[in-house]
Wavefront OBJ file of the C-alpha trace (Angstrom):
o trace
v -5.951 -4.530 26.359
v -2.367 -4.938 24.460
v -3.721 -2.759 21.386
v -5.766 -0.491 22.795
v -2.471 0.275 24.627
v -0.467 0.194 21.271
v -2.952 2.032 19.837
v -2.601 5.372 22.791
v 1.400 4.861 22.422
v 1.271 5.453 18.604
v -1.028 8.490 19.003
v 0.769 10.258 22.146
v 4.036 9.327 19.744
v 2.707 11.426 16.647
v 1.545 14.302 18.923
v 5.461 14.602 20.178
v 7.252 13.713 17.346
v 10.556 15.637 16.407
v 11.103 17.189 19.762
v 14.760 17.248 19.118
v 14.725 19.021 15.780
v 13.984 18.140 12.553
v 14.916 14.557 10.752
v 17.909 14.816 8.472
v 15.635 13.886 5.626
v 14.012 17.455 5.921
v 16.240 18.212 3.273
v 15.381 16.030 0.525
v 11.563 14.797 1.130
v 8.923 15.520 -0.851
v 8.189 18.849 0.651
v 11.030 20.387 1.307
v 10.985 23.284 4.472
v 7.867 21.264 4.913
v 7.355 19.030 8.921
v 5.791 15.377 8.122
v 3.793 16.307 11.051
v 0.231 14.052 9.658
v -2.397 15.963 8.269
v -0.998 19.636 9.586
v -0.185 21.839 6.815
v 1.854 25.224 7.033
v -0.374 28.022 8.022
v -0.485 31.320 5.839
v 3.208 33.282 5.998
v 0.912 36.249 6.155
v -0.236 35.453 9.540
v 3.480 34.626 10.978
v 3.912 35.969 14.216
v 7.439 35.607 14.353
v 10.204 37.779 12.370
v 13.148 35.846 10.618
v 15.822 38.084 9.978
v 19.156 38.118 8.227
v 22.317 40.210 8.799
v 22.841 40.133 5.236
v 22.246 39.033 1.615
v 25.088 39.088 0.241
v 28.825 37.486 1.378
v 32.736 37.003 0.801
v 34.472 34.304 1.966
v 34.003 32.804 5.540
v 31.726 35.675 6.097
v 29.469 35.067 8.952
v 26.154 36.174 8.967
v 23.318 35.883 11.344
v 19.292 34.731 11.470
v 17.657 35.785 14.167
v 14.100 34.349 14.683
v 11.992 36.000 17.035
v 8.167 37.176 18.238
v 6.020 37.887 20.746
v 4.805 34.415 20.790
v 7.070 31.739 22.159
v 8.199 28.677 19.510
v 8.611 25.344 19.690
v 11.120 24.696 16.459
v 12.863 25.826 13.774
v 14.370 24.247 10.499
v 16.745 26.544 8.113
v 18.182 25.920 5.077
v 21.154 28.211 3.269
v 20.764 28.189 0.020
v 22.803 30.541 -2.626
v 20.298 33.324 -4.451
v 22.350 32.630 -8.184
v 21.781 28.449 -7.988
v 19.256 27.638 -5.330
v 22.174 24.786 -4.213
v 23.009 24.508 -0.185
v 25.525 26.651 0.796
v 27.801 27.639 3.767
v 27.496 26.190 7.510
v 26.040 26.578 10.272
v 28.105 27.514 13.517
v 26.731 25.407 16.408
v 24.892 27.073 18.851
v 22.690 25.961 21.989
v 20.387 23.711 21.891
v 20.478 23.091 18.134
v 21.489 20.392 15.920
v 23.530 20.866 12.439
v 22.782 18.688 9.033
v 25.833 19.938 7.119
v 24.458 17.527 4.450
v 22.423 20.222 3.237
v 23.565 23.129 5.276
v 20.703 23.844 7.688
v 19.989 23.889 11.479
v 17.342 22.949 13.883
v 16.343 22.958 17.412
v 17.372 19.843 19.144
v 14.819 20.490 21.921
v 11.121 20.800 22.499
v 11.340 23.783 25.159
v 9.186 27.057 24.416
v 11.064 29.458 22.779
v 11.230 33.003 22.210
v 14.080 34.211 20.261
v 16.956 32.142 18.424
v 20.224 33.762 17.159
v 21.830 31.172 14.888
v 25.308 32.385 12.820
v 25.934 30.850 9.117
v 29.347 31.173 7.799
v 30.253 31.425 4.002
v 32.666 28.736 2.201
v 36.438 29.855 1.799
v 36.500 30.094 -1.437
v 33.005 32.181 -2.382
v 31.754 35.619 -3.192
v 28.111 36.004 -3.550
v 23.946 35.996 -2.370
v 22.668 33.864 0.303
v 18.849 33.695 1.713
v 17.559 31.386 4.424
v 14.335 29.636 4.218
v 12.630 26.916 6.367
v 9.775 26.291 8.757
v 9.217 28.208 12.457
v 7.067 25.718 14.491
v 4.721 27.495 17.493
v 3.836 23.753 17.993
v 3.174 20.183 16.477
v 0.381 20.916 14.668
v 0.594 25.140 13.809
v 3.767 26.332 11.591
v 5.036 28.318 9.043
v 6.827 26.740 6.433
v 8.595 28.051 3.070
v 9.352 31.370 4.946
v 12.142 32.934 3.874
v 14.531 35.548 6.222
v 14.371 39.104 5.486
v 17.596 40.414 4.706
v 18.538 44.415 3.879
v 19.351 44.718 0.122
v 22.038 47.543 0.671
v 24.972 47.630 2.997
v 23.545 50.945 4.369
v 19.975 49.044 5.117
v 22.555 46.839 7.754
v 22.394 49.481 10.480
v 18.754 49.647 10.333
v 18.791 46.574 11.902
v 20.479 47.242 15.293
l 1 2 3 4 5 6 7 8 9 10 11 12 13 14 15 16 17 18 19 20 21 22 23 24 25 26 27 28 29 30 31 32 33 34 35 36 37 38 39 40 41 42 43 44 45 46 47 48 49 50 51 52 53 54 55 56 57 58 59 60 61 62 63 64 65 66 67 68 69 70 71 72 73 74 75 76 77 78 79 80 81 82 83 84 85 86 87 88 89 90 91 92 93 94 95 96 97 98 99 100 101 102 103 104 105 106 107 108 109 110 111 112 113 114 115 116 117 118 119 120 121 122 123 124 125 126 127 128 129 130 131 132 133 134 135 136 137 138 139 140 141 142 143 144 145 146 147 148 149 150 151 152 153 154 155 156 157 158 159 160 161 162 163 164 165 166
């Protein structure tokens, strides 16, 4: 009776794992922008239903700029990473915002709860001392076992492109 009991805890336990955001070791694993979520693999970015957008691409110092993940589908989780266009190295910080943890380690957020959601508006600022090109890539989770990973926020290429975005 003791492990077939064991055996139900581990299982319910990998069906709910992460529900406050993504390990710190995100960052560094084998696959990076990739969940350890068992045998689930990232489904095709062409069939994302959600929209990951960027304020901007480009930045001065302490600029802030924000991602905005949304869609008509509600998600579960998020995990972005900044990282700088001209040496792929983390960059910046991540302002804190609801419901969200920070791993400055590596200079990317993620949700720090497992409630449905259906739009999050996260602000990065720039280091003090930097001009330069910033994108955002991660993983949008609908749920445990169906995500998106290696996604990368769409940003406007021109300053003019900015008030397209609204």
């Amino acid at each position: 009776m003791l492990s077939k009991l064991f055996v139900v805890l581990v299982v319910c336990w990998g069906v709910e794992s992460f529900p406050d955001g993504a390990p710190v070791d995100a960052c560094v694993k084998d696959r990076p922008n990739q969940p350890n979520h068992g045998q689930h693999r990232t489904q095709p970015l062409d069939t994302l239903p959600y929209r990951v957008v960027a304020s901007s691409s480009t930045f001065g110092p302490n600029t802030p700029i924000t991602v905005t993940i949304d869609g008509a589908e509600p998600f579960k989780g998020f995990f972005l990473q900044a990282r700088s266009i001209e040496t792929n190295e983390w960059i910046g910080s991540w302002e804190q915002a609801p419901n969200t943890t920070i791993h400055p380690e590596c200079a990317a957020i993620t949700h720090a709860d497992p409630r449905e959601k259906t739009r999050a508006t996260l602000v990065w600022k720039a280091p003090a001392n930097l001009h330069g090109r910033v994108y955002f890539t991660g993983t949008v989770l609908k749920n445990y076992s169906t995500f998106w990973a290696n996604l990368i926020a769409e940003a406007p290429q021109e300053p003019a492109q900015l008030q397209l975005l609204g």
